[in-house]
BAFI-3210 file (N, C-alpha, C; in Angstrom, 3 decimals, decimal comma, padded with zeros to 6 digits):
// residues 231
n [1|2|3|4|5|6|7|8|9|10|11|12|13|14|15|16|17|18|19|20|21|22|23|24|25|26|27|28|29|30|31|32|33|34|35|36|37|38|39|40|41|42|43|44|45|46|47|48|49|50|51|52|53|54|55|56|57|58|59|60|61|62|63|64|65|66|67|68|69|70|71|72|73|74|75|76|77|78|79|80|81|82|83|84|85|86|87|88|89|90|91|92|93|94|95|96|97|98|99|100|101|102|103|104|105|106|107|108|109|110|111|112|113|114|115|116|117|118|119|120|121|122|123|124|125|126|127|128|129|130|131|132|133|134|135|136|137|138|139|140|141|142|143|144|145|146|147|148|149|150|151|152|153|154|155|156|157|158|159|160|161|162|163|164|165|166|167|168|169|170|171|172|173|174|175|176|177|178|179|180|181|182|183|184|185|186|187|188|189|190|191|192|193|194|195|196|197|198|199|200|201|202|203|204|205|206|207|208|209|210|211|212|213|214|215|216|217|218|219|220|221|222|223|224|225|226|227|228|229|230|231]
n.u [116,283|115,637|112,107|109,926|108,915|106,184|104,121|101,014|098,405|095,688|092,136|090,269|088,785|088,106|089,592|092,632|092,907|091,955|094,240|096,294|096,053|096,071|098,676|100,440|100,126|101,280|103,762|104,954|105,987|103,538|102,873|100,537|098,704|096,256|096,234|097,996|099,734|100,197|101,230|103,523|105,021|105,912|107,178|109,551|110,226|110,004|110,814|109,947|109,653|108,255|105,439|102,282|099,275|096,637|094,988|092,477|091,579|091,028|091,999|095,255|095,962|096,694|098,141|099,295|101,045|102,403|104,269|105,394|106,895|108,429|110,086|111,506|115,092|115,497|113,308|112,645|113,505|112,012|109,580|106,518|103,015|100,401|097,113|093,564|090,631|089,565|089,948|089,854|091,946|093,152|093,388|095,164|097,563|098,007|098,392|100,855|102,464|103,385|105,700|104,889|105,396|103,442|100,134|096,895|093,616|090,626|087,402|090,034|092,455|093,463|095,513|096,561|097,552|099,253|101,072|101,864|103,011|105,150|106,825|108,122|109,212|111,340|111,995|112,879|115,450|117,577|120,495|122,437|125,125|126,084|128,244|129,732|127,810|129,002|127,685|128,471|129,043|127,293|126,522|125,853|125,401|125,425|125,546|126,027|123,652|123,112|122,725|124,306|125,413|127,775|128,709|126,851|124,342|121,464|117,738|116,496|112,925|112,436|111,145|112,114|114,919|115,344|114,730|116,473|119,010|118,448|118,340|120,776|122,864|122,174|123,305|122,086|120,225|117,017|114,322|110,694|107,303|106,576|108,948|110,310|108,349|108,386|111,096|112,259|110,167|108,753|107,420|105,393|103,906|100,448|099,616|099,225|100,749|100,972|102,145|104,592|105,003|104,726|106,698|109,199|108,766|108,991|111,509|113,067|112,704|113,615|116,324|116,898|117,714|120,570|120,974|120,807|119,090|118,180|119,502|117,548|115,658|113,030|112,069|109,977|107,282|108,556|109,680|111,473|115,130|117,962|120,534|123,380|123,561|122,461|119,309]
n.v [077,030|080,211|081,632|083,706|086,767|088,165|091,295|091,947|094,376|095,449|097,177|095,754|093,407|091,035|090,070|089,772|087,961|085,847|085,803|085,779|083,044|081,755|082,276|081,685|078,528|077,906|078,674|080,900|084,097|086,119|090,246|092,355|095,259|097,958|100,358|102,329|104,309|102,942|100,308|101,600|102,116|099,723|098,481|100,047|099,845|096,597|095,569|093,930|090,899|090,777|092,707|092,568|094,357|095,806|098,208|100,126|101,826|103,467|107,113|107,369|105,712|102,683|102,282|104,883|104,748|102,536|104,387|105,769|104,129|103,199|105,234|105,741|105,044|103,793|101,205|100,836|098,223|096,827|093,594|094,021|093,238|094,334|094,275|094,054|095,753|096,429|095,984|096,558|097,215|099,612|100,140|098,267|098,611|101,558|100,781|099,020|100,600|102,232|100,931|098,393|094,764|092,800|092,012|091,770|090,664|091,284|088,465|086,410|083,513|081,831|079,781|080,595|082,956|082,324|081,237|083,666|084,967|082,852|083,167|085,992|086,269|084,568|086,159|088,063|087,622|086,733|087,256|087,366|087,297|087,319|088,681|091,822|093,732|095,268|097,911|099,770|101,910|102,236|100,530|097,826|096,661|093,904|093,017|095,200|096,036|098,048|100,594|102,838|105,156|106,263|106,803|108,193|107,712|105,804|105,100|102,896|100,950|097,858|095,665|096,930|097,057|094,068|093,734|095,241|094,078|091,638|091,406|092,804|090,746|089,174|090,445|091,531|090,030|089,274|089,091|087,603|089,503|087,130|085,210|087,371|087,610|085,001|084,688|086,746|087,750|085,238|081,775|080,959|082,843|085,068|086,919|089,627|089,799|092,641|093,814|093,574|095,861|098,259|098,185|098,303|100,725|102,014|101,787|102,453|105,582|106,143|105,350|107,445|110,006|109,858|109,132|106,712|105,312|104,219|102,082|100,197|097,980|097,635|095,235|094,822|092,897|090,926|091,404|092,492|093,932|093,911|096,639|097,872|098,717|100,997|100,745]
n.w [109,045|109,110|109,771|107,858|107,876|107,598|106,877|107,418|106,126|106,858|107,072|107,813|109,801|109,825|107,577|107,957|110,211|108,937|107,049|108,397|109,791|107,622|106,992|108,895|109,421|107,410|107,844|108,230|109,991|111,671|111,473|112,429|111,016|111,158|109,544|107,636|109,038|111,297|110,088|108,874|111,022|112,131|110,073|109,905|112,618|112,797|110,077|108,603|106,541|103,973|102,637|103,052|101,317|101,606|099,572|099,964|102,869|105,212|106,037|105,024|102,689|100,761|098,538|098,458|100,473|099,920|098,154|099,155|100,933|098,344|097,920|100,466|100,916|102,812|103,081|100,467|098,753|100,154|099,826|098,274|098,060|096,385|097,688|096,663|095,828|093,989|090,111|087,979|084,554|084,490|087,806|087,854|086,617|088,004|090,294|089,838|088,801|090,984|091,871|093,389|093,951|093,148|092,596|093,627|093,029|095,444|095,293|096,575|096,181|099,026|098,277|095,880|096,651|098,486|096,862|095,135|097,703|097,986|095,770|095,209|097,111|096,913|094,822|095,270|097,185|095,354|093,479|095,235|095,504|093,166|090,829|090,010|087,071|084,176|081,927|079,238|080,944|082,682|085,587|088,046|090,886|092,786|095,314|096,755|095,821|094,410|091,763|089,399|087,078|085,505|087,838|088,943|091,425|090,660|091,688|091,555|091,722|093,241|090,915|088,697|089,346|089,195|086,676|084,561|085,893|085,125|082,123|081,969|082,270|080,113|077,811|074,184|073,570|072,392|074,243|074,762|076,049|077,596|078,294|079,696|081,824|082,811|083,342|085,170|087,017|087,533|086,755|088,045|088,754|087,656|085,949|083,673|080,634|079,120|081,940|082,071|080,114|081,225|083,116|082,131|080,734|083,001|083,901|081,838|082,348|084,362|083,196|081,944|082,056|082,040|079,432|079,059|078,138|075,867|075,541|076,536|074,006|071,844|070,154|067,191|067,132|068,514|071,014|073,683|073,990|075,364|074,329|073,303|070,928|068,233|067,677]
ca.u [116,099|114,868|110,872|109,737|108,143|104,908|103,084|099,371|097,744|093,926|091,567|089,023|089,672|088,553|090,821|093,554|092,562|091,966|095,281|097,034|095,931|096,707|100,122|100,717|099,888|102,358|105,476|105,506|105,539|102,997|102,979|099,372|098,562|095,315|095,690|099,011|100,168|100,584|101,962|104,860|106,041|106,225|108,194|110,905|111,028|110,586|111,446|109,250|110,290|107,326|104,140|100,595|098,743|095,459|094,712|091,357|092,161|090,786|093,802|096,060|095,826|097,576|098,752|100,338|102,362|103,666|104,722|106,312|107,997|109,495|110,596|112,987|116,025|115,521|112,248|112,335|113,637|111,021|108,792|104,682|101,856|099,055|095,824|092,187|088,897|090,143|090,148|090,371|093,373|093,929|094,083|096,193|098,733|098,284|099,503|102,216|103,834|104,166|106,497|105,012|106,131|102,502|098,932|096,042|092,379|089,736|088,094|091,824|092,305|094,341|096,468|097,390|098,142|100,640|101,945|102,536|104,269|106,525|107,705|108,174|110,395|111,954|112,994|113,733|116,704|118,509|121,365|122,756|126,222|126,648|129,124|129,413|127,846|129,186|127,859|128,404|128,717|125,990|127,096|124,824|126,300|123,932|126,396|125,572|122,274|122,703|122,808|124,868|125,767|128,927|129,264|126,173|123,259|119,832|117,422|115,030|112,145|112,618|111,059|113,327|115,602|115,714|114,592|117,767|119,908|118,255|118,535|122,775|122,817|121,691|122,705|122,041|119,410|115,759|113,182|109,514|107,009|106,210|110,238|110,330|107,768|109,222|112,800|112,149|108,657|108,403|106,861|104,159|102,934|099,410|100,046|098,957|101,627|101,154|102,709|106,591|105,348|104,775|108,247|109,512|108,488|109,677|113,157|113,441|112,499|114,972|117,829|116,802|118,590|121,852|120,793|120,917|117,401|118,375|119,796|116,167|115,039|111,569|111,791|108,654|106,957|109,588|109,988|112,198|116,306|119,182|121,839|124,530|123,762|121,030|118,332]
ca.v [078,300|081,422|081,712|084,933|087,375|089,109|091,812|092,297|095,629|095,418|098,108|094,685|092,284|089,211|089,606|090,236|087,019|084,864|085,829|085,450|081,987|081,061|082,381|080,708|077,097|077,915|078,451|082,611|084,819|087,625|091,158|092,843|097,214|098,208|101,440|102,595|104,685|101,503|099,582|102,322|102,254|098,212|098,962|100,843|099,020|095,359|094,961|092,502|090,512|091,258|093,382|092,425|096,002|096,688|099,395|101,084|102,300|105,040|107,891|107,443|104,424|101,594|102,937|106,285|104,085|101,774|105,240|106,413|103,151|103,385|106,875|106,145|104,222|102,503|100,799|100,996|096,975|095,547|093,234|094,342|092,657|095,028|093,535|095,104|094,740|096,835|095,072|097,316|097,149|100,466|099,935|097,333|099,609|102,238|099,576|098,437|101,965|102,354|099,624|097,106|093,548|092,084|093,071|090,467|091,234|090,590|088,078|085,650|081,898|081,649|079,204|081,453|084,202|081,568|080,673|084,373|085,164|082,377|083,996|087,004|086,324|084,432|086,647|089,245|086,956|086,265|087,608|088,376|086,432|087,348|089,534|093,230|093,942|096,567|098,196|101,344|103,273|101,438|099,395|096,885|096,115|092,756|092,954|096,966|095,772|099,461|101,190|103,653|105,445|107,383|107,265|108,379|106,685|105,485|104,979|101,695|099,960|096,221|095,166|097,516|096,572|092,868|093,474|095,234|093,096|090,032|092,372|092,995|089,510|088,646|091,354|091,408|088,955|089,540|088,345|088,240|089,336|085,785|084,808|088,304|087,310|083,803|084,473|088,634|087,626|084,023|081,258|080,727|084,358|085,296|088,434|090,609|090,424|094,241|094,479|093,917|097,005|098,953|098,552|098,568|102,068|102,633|101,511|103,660|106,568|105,738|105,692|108,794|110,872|109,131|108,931|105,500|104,751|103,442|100,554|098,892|098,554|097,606|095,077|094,838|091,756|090,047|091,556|093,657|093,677|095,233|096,527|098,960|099,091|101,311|100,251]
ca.w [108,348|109,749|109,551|107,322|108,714|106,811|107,445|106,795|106,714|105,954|108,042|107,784|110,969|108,834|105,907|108,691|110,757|107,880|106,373|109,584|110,191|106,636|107,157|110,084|108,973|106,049|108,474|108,328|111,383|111,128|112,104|111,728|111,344|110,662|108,766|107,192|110,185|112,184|109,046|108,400|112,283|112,265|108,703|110,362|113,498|112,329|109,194|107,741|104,752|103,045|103,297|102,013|101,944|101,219|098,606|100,408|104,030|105,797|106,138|103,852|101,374|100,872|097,103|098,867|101,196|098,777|097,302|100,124|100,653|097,519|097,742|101,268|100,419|103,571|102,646|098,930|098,795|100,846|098,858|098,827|097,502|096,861|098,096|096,477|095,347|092,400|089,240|086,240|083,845|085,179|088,478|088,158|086,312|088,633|091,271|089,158|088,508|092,683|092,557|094,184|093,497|092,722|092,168|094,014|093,717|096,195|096,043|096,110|096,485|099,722|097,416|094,479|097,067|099,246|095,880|094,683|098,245|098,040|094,657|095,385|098,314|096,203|093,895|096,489|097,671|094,343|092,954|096,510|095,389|092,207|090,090|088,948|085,914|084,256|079,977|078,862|081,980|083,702|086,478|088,850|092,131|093,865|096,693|097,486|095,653|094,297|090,275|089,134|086,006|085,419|089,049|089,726|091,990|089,957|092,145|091,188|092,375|093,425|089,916|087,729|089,464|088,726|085,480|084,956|086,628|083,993|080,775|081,665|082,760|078,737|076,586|073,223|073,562|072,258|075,297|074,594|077,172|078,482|078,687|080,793|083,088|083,463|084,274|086,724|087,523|087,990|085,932|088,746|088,593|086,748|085,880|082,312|079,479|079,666|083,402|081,552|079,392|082,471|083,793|080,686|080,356|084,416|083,739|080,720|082,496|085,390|082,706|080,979|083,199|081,778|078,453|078,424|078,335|074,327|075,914|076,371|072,820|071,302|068,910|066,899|067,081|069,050|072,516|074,202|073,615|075,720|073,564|073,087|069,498|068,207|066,292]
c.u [115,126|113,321|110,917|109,133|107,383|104,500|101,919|098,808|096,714|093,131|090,059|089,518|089,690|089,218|091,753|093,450|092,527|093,693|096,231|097,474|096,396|098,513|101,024|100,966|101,147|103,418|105,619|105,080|104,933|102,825|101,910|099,332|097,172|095,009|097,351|099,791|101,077|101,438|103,397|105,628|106,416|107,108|109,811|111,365|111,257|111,043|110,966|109,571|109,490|105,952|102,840|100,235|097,682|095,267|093,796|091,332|091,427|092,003|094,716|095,764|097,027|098,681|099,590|101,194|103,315|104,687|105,975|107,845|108,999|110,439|112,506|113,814|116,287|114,524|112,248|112,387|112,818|109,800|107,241|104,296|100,975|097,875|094,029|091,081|088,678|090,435|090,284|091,922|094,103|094,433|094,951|097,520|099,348|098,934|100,771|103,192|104,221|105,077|106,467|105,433|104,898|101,150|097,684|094,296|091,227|088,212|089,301|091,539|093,673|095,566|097,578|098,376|099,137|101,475|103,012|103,567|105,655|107,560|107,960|109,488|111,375|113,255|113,667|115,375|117,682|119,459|122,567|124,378|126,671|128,059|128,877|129,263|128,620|128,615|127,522|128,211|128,262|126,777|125,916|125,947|125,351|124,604|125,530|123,993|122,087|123,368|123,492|125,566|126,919|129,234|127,793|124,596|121,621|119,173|116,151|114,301|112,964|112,409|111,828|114,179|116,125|115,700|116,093|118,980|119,510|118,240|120,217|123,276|123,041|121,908|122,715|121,385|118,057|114,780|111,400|108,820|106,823|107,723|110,903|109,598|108,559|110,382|112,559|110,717|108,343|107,680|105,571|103,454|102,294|099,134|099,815|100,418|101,737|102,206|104,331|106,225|105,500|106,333|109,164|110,292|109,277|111,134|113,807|113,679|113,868|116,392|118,066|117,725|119,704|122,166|121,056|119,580|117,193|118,343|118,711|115,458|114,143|111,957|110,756|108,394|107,498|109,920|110,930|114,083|117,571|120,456|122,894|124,248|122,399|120,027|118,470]
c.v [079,174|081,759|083,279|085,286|088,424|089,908|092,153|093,161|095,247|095,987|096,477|093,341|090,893|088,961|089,023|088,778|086,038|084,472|085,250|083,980|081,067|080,871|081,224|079,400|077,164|078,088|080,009|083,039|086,030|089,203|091,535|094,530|097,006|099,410|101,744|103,477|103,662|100,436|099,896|102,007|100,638|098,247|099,130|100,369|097,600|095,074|093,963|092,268|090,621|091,596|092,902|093,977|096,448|097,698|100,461|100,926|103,503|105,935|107,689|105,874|103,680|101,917|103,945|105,652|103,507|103,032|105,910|105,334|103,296|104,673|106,783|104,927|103,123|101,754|100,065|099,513|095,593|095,027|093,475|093,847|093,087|093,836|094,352|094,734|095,866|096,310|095,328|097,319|098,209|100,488|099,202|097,958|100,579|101,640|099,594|099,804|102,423|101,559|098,596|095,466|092,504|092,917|091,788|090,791|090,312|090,008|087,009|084,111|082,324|080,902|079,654|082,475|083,445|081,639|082,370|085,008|084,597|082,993|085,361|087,418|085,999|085,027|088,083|088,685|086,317|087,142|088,502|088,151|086,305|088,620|090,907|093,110|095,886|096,801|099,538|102,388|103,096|100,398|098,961|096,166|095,214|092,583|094,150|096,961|097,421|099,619|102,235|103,578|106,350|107,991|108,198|107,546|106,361|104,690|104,190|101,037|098,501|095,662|095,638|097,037|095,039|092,624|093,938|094,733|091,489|090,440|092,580|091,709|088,659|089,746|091,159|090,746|089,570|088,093|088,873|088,525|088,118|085,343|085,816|088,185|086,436|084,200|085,845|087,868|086,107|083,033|080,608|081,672|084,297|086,707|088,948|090,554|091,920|094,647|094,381|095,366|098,123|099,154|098,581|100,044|102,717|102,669|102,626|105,088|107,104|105,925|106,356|109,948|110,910|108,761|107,579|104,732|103,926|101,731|099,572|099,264|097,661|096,787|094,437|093,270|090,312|090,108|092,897|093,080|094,719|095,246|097,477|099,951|099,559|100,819|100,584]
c.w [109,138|109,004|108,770|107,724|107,558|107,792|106,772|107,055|105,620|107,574|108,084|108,737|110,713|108,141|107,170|109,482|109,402|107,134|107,434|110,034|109,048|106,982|107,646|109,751|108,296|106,906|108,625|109,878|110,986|111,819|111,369|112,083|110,570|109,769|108,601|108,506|111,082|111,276|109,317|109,892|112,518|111,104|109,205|111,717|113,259|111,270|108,639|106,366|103,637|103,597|102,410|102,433|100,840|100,627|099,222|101,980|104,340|106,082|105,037|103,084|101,096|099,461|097,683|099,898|100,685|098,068|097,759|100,516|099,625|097,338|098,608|101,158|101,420|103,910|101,168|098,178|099,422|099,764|099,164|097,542|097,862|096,671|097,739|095,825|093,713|091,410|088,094|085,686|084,518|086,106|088,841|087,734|087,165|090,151|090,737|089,430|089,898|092,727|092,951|093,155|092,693|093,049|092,791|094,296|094,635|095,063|095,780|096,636|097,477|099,260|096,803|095,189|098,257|098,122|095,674|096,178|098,294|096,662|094,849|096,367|097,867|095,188|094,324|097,147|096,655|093,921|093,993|096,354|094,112|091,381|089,999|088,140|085,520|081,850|080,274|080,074|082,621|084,390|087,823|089,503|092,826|094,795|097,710|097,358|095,302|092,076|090,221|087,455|085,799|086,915|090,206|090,027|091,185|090,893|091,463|092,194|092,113|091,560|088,821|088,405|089,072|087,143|084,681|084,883|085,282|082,468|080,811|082,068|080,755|078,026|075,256|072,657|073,713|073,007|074,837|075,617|078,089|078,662|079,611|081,735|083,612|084,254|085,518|087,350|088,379|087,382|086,805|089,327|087,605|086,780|083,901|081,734|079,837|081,163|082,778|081,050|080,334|083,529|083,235|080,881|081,855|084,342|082,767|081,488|083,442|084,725|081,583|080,944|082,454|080,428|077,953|078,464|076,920|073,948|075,619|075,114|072,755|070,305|068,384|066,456|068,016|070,800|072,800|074,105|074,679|075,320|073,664|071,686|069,151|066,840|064,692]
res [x|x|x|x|x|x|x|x|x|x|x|x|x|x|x|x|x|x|x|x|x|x|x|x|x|x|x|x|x|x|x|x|x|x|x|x|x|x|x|x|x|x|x|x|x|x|x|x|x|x|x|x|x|x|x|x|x|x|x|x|x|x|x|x|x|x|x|x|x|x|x|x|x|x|x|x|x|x|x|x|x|x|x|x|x|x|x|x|x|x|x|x|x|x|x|x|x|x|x|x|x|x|x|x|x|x|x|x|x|x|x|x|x|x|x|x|x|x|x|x|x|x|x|x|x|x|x|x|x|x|x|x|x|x|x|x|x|x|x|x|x|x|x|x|x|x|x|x|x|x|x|x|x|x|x|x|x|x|x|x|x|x|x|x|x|x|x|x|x|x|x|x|x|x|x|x|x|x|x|x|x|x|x|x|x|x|x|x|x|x|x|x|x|x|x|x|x|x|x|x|x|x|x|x|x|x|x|x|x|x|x|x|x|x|x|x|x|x|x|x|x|x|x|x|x|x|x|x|x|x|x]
***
């Protein structure tokens, strides 16, 4: 099997070395940038299977890249794990709603943060072999790995996206937050209950457009439900 290839952007040459050497041991090949500039052009020429990326950067910031990432359609799939010494609920939200795939504050157990890459990659490489879904208009292609509604393109992050993809997978079926982490997230991610509500709310917004944003319903006390049928 083909080695994975990380990349690590941290403007700090010990994180960057430390991480590197972890990597390494673990079987990954690493590609290092020191400031988002240098990140984005290793992005677009290598292709790394996943990015660690520092939040506080001189020049642009590790948050406005992830942003940008998600923006160009030929990026927008790569898996990132923000990296920060940020630790408030907020900023962890304000992470979350860029897209990225995970949230890791400084300082991290080299462990937890092997563990959460191997998930992540993980769940970046599933559903590459499965079926069309298709409800109400909404159709999920894991071939094209692309969304569309009445024909036209919805443009999701990686985590809406799977979430998604595991909501038309199960419909009609009330998931609580902890059976939504488990199955999109991973049952060896430590991650806030709250972070489903957060993409929750992203997904919705995503299939507002289309007026099918109904689909993901709220049910009280119980979790979240994707139906046809309205409350």
């Amino acid at each position: 099997m083909a080695k994975k290839t990380i990349l690590v952007v941290d403007d700090e040459q010990s994180i960057r070395d430390m991480l590197t050497l972890a990597l390494e041991l673990n079987g990954y090949d690493c590609l290092l940038a020191e400031n988002a500039s240098e990140a984005n052009d290793l992005i677009v020429n290598k292709r790394p299977d996943l990015v660690l990326l520092d939040w506080m950067m001189p020049g642009i910031s590790g948050i406005e890249l992830a942003r940008r990432l998600r923006r160009d359609s030929n990026t927008k799939s790569i898996p990132v794990i923000m990296i920060t010494a940020k630790s408030a609920q907020s900023n962890k939200i304000d992470g979350l709603e860029t897209g990225v795939d995970d949230y890791v504050t400084k300082p991290f157990s080299t462990m937890e943060l092997l563990a959460r890459i191997k998930t992540v990659l993980r769940r970046s490489q599933q559903g590459d072999h499965e079926h069309t879904l298709f409800y109400k208009g909404l159709v999920l292609d894991p071939l094209a790995h692309r969304v569309s509604a009445n024909g036209n393109a919805i443009n999701l992050g990686p985590t809406e996206y799977r979430l998604l993809h595991f909501f038309m997978s199960h419909p009609e079926r009330v998931f609580s937050r902890e059976q939504l982490l488990d199955n999109v997230w991973g049952a060896d991610v430590y991650i806030d209950n709250r972070t489903v509500d957060v993409h929750i709310r992203r997904l919705r917004k995503a299939l507002s457009a289309y007026r099918l944003d109904q689909l993901i319903q709220t049910v009280r006390g119980a979790g979240y439900r994707f139906s046809k049928e309205l409350n």
